[in-house]
C-alpha positions as a printed Julia matrix, in Angstrom:
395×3 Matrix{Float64}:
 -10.61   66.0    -0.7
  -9.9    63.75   -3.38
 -10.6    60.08   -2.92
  -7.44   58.22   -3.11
  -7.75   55.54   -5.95
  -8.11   51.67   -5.06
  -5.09   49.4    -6.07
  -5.51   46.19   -7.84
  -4.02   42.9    -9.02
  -1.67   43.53  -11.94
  -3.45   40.41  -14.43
  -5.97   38.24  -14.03
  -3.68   35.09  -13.49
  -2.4    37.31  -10.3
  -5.99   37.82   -9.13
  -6.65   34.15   -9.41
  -3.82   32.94   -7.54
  -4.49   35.2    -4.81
  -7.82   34.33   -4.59
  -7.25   30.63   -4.81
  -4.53   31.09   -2.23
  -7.05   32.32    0.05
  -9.49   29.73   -0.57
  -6.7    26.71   -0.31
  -5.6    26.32    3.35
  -6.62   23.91    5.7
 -10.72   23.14    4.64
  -8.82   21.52    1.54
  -5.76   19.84    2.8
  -7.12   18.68    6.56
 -10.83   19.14    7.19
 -11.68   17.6     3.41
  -9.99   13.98    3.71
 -11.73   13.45    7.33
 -14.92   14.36    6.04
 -15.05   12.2     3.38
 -13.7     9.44    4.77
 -16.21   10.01    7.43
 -19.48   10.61    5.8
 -19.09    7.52    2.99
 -16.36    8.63    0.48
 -17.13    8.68   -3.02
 -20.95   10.01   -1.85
 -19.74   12.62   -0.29
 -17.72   13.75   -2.82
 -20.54   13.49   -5.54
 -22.15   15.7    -3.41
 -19.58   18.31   -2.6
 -19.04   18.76   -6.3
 -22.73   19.43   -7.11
 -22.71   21.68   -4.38
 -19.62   23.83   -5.25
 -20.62   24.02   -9.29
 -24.57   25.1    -8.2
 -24.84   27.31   -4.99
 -21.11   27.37   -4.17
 -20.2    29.13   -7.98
 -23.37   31.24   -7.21
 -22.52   32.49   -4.15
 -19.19   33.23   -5.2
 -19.77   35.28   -8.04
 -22.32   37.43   -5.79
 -19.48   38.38   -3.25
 -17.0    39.09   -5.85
 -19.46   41.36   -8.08
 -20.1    43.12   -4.65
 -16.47   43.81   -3.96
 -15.56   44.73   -7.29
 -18.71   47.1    -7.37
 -18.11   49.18   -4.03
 -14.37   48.91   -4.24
 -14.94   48.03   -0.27
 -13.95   45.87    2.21
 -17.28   43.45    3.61
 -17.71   46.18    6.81
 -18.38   49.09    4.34
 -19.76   46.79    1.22
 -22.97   45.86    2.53
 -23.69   49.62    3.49
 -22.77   51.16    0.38
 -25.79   48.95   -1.38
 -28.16   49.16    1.4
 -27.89   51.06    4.98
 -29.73   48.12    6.5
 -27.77   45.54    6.0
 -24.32   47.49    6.98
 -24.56   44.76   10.16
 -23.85   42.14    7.86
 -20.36   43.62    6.88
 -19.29   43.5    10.4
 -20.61   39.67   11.21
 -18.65   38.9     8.21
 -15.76   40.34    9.27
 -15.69   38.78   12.48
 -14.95   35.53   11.13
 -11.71   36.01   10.04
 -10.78   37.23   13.44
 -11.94   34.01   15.13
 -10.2    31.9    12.56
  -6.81   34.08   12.25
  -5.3    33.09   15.61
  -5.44   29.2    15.36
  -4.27   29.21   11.63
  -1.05   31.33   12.77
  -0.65   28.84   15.36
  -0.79   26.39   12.69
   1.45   28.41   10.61
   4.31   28.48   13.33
   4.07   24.31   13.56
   4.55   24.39    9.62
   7.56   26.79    9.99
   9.2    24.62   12.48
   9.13   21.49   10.47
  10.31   23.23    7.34
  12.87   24.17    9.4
  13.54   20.83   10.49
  13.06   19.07    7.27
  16.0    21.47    5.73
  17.78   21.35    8.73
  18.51   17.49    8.19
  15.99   16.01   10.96
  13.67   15.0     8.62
  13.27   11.38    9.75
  13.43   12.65   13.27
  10.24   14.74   13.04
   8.66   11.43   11.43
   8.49    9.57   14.24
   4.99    8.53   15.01
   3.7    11.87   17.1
   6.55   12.41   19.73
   8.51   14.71   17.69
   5.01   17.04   17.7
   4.33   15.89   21.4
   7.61   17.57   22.44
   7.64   20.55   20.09
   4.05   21.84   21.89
   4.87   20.37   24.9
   8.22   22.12   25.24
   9.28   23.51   28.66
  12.51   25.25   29.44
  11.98   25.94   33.3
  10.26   29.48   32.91
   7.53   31.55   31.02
  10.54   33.27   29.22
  12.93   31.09   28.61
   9.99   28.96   27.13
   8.85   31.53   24.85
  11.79   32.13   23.54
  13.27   28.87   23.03
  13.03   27.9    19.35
  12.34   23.73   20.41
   8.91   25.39   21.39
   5.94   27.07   18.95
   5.76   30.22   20.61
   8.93   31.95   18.54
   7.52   30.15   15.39
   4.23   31.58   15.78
   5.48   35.28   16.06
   7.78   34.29   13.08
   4.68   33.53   11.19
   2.57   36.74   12.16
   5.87   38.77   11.03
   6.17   37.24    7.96
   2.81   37.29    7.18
   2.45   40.79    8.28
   5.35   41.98    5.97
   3.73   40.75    3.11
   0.45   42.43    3.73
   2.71   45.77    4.06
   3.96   45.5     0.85
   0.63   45.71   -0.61
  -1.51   43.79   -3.24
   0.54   43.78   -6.02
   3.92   43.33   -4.45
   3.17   41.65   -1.73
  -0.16   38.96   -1.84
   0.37   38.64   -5.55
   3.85   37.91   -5.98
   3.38   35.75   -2.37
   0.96   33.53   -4.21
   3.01   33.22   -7.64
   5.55   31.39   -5.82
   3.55   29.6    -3.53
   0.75   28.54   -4.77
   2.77   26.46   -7.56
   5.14   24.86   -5.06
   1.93   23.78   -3.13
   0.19   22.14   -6.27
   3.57   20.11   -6.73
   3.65   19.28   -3.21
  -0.35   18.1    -2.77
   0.35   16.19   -5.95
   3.63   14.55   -5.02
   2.02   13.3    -1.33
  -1.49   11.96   -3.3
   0.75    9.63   -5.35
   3.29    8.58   -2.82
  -0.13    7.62   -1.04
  -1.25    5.08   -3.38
   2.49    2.99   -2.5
   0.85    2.42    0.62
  -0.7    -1.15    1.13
  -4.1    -1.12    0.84
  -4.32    2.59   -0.98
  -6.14    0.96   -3.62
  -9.13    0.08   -1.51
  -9.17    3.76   -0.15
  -9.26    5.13   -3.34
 -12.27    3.14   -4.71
 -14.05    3.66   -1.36
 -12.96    7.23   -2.0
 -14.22    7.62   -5.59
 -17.12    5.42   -5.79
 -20.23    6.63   -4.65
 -22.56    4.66   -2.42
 -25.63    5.54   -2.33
 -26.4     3.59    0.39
 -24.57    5.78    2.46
 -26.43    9.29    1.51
 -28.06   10.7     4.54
 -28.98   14.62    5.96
 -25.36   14.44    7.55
 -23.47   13.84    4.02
 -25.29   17.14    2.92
 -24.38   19.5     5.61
 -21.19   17.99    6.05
 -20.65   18.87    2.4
 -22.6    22.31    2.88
 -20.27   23.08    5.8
 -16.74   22.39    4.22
 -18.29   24.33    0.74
 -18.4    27.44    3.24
 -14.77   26.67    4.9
 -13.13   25.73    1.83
 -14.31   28.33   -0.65
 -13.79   30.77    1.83
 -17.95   32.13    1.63
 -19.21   34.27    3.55
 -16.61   35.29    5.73
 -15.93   38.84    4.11
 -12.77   37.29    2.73
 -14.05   37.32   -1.35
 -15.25   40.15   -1.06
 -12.51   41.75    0.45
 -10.4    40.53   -2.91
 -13.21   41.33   -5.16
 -12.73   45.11   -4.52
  -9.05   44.63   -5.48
 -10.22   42.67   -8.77
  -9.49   44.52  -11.95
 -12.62   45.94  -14.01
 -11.19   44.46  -17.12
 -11.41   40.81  -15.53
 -14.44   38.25  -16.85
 -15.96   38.07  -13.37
 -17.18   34.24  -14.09
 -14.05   33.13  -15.88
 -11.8    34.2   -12.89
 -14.55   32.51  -10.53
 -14.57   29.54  -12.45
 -10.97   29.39  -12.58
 -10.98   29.67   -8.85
 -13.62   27.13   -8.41
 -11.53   24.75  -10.46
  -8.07   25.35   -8.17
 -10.11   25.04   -4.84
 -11.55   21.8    -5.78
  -8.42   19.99   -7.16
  -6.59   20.67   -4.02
  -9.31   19.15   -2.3
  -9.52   16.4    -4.33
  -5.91   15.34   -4.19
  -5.73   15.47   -0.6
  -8.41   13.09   -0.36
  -6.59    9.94   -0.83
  -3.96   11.2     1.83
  -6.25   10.34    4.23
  -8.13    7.33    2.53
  -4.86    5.67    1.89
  -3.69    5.76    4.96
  -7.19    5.19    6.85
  -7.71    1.7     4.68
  -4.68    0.31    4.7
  -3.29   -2.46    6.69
  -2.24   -2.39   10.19
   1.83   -1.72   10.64
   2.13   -1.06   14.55
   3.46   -4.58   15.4
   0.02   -6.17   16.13
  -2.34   -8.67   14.67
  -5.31   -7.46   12.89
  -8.54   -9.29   13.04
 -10.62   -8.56   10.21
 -14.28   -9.67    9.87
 -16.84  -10.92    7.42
 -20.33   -8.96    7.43
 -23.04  -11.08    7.87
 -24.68  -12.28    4.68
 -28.49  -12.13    6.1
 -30.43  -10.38    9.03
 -29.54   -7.02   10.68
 -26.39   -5.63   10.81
 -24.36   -5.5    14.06
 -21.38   -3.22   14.99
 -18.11   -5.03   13.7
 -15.31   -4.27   16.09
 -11.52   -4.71   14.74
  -9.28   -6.6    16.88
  -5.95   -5.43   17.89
  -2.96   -8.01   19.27
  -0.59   -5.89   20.21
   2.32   -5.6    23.48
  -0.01   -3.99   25.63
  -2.82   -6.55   25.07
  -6.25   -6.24   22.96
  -7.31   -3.1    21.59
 -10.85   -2.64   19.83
 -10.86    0.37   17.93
 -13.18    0.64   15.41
 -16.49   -0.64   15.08
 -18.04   -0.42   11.67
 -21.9    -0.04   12.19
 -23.23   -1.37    8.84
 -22.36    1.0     6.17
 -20.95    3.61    8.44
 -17.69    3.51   10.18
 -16.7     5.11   13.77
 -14.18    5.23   15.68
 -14.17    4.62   19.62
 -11.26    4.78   22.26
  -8.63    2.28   22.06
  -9.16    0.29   25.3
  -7.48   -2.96   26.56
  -9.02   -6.29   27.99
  -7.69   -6.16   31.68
  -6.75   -9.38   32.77
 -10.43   -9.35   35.23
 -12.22   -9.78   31.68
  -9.33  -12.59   30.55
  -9.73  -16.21   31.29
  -7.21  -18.43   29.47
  -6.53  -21.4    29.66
  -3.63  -23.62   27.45
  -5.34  -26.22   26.69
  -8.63  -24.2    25.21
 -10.17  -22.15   23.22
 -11.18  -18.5    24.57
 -14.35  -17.1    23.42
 -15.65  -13.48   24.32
 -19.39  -13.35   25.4
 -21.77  -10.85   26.05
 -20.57   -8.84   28.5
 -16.74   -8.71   27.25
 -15.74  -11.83   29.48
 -13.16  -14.62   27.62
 -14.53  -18.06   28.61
 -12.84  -20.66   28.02
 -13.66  -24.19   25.85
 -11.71  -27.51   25.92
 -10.16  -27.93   23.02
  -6.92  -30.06   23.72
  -3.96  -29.78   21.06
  -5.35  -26.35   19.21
  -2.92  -24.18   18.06
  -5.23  -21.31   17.8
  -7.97  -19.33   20.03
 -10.9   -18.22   18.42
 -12.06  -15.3    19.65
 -15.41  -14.86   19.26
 -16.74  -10.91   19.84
 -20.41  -11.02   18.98
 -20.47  -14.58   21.12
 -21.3   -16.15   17.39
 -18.95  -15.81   14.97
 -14.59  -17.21   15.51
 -11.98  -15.18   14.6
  -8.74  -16.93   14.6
  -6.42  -15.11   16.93
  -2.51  -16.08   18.24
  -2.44  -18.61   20.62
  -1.59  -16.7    24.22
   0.89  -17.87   26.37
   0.16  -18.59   29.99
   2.34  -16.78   32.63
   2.8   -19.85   35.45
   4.21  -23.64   34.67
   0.24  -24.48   35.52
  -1.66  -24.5    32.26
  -4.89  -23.64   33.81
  -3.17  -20.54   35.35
  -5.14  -17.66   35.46
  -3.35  -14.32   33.93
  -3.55  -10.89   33.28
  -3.23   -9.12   29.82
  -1.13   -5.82   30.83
């Protein structure tokens, strides 16, 4: 029986599209921007780059050489070069069937806002999280009616797997290829377009110099696997998937130009989506509060520095910046048992999160003071009762 000859990518260009469509997704456009925000910015990006042109271009290379070799997908690749390590194919493979289900899922919640966007609602899916809230949260009475009621995901996630599906059908050429021709240019624009609409934002400019200046201060263990990690995720390694195109790459192909080429695509998405999430992380505070920003101290050790909220439903510390790094903890607010106002003082916040209260007759502020050492001018706070040395509750 004659063995039925392997199809391939029509040029090079098509191969690296393809490839790079693979490799773009969410590691680039979601996962990147919250790990470098979170692991020190600029540092971590220094090190993701060395990473991806060393060991992640390395790596790379091997599993596209092996594809391209066997003419395989990773379950029979690993066997055809050595019968041991035929297990490996099938670990390999088994990634991409953990990770297919949540990214259709994902998929569907795309579809529905295109759909919205063109639809004319554009401003009513931007509307701080209920829009999303209600779209997952959708529930029409009954299991069926729910599932197929297009103001829920469920019809936009089988509307994904279809389409997706139909273009796998169609093959590599006709199919993936042409697929990522039209795509993959529409989603540089796009990245591009959203990265400089960022920098409008108040604030952006901070972001981005946190975001592109490295700190070394800030290097630790975590920066490097955090960086190792989202190599892996983003270039797609090790999960079977370049190999899986190497088999379809074309012999006549410079197997470290198109690599290279790859490499470069990858990492520019990546990079551009960064100060999406920098921008917005860094810049000032729009929900209708007061934000309370404070000094570092100048000599000693450095304590947690909590960010102060004013806002309708009464203070809010949400982040606490522990020396060079940054965390973030719930939002919760000062009930009115850890409140003691009084008009015709100041209120200071000791130890153990309780307000006290100091004479200061006349003051138009309260300094609120959250490590019990340093003020923070704050809005003065009304009291509730005609007394001025009525006791009240924050809600």
């Amino acid at each position: 029986m004659e063995k039925q000859e392997r199809s391939s990518f029509s040029s090079r260009v098509g191969f690296v599209l393809a490839a790079s469509g693979s490799a773009v997704g969410l590691g680039n456009l979601w996962r990147f921007p919250y790990l470098a925000a979170r692991y020190g910015g600029g540092i971590f990006l220094l090190v993701y780059l060395i990473l991806v042109v060393t060991f992640g271009f390395s790596l790379m290379i091997t599993e596209f050489a092996i594809g391209r070799k066997t003419k395989l997908s990773c379950i029979g690749a690993y066997g055809a070069l050595d019968k041991r390590f035929n297990f490996l194919g099938w670990i390999a493979a088994f990634v991409p069937l953990i990770i297919t289900p949540y990214y259709c899922v994902i998929g569907g919640w795309v579809m529905k806002y295109l759909w919205t966007f063109i639809s004319g609602g554009a401003l009513e899916a931007a509307d701080n999280g209920g829009f999303f809230s209600r779209f997952i949260g959708f529930d029409a009475g009954s299991l069926p009616a729910t599932m197929l009621n297009f103001s829920g995901p469920t019809p936009w996630f089988v509307l994904f797997v279809l389409i997706t599906g139909l273009v796998v059908i169609f093959g590599v050429q006709k199919g993936i290829e042409n697929a990522s021709r039209l795509m993959m240019p529409v989603l540089a624009v796009l990245i591009v377009v959203i990265a400089l609409y960022s920098l409008t934002i108040p604030g952006a400019l901070a972001g981005v110099k946190y975001y592109l200046m490295p700190d070394f201060s800030q290097f630790s263990a975590s920066t490097v696997l955090g960086a190792c990690g989202q190599m892996f995720y983003s270039m797609s390694l090790a999960m079977g998937i370049t190999i899986t195109y190497g088999s379809y790459m074309p012999k006549e192909n410079l197997l470290e130009h198109s690599v290279t080429q790859i490499e470069i695509f990858d990492t520019l998405f990546a990079f551009f989506a960064g100060p999406t999430k920098e921008s917005h992380g860094r810049s000032d505070d729009h929900s209708g509060g007061h934000r309370v920003q404070r000094r570092r101290p100048v000599s000693g050790q450095q304590r947690p520095e909590p960010d102060v909220h004013l806002a309708a439903d009464g203070i809010r510390f949400d982040e606490v910046r522990h020396g060079h790094r940054r965390g973030i903890l719930p939002a919760r607010p000062v009930r009115g048992a850890d409140l003691l106002h009084r008009a015709d003082g100041d209120a200071r916040v000791g130890h153990h999160g309780q307000v006290q209260a100091q004479a200061h007759p006349g003051n138009a502020h309260h300094h609120c003071d959250l490590s019990g050492r340093r003020p923070a001018v704050l809005p003065r706070l009304r009291p509730v009762g005609k007394r001025h040395d009525h006791r009240h509750a924050v809600p």
